[in-house]
C-alpha positions in Angstrom: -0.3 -41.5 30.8 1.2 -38.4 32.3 0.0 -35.5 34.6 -0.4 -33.1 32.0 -1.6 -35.3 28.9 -4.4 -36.7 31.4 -4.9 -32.4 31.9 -5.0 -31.7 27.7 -7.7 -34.9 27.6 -10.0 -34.4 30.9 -9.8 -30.5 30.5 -8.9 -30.3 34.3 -6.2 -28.5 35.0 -4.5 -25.2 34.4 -7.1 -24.0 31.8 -9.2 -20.7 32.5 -12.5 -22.0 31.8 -11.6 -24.8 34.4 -10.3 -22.2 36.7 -13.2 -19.7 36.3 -15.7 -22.8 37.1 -13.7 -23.4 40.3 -13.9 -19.9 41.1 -10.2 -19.0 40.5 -10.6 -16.9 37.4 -12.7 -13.9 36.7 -13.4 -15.1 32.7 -13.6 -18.1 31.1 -11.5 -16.6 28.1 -8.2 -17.4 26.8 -5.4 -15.3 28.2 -3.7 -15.7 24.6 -6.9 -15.3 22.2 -10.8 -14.5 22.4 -11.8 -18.1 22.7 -13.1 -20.0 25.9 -10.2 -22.2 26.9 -9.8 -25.1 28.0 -7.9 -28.5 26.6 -9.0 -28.6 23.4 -8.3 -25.2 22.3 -5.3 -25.4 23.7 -4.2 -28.3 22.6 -5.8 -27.6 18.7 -6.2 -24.3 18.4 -4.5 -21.5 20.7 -2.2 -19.3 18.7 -0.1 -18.9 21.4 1.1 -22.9 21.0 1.4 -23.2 17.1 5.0 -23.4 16.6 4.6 -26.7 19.2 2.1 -28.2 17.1 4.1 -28.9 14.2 7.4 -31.2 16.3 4.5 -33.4 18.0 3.1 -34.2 14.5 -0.7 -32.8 15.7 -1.0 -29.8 13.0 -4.5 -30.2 11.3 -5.4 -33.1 13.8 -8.9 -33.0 15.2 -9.8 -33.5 19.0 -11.6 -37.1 17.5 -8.4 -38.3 16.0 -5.9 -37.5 18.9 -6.4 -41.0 20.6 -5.2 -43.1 17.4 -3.0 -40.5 16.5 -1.2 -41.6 20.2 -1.9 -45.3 19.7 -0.6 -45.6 16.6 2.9 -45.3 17.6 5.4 -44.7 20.6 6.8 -42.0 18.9 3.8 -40.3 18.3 2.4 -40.8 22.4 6.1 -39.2 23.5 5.3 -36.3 20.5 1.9 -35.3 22.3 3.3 -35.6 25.9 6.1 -33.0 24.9 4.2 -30.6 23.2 1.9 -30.8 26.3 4.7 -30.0 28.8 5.3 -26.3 27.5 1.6 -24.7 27.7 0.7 -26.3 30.7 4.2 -25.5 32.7 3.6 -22.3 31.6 0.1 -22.5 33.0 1.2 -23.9 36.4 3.7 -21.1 36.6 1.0 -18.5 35.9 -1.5 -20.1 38.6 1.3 -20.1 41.1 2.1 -16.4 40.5 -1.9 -15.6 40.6 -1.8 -17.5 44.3 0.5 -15.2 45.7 
């Protein structure tokens, strides 16, 4: 399992509402939408990541059905780990320029 599909499952990682419960984030809110974010809305329901969605196959999947979704083929596991790659790089690379 990769660094950032482990992030999109556990919730810890570059997500606001993790951040904000660490104390690195003023709100617990989306930057992208009035939601509370954090993996799940990311992953299912942020606006911001639509267009992704729809190449790793997880359009109208729900949070329940994500693990078989991955197990049920290889194709499908490589789908979710690139759609993961471009919100949470773009999430690392916001938290680096917040640090500095």
């Amino acid at each position: 399992m990769s660094y950032h599909v482990t992030q999109l499952i556990t919730g810890h990682g570059n997500f606001v509402s993790y951040l904000y419960g660490i104390s690195r984030q003023e709100s617990s809110d989306c930057t992208y939408s009035d939601a509370r974010d954090f993996g799940k809305h990311t992953l299912f329901h942020c606006q911001k990541w639509e267009e992704h969605r729809g190449p790793a196959g997880i359009t109208g999947l729900e949070p329940e059905g994500l693990t078989a979704y991955m197990l049920n083929s290889e194709d499908n596991w490589k789908a979710v780990e690139e759609f993961d790659r471009a919100p949470l790089r773009a999430r690392e690379a916001e938290e680096r320029r917040r640090s500095f």
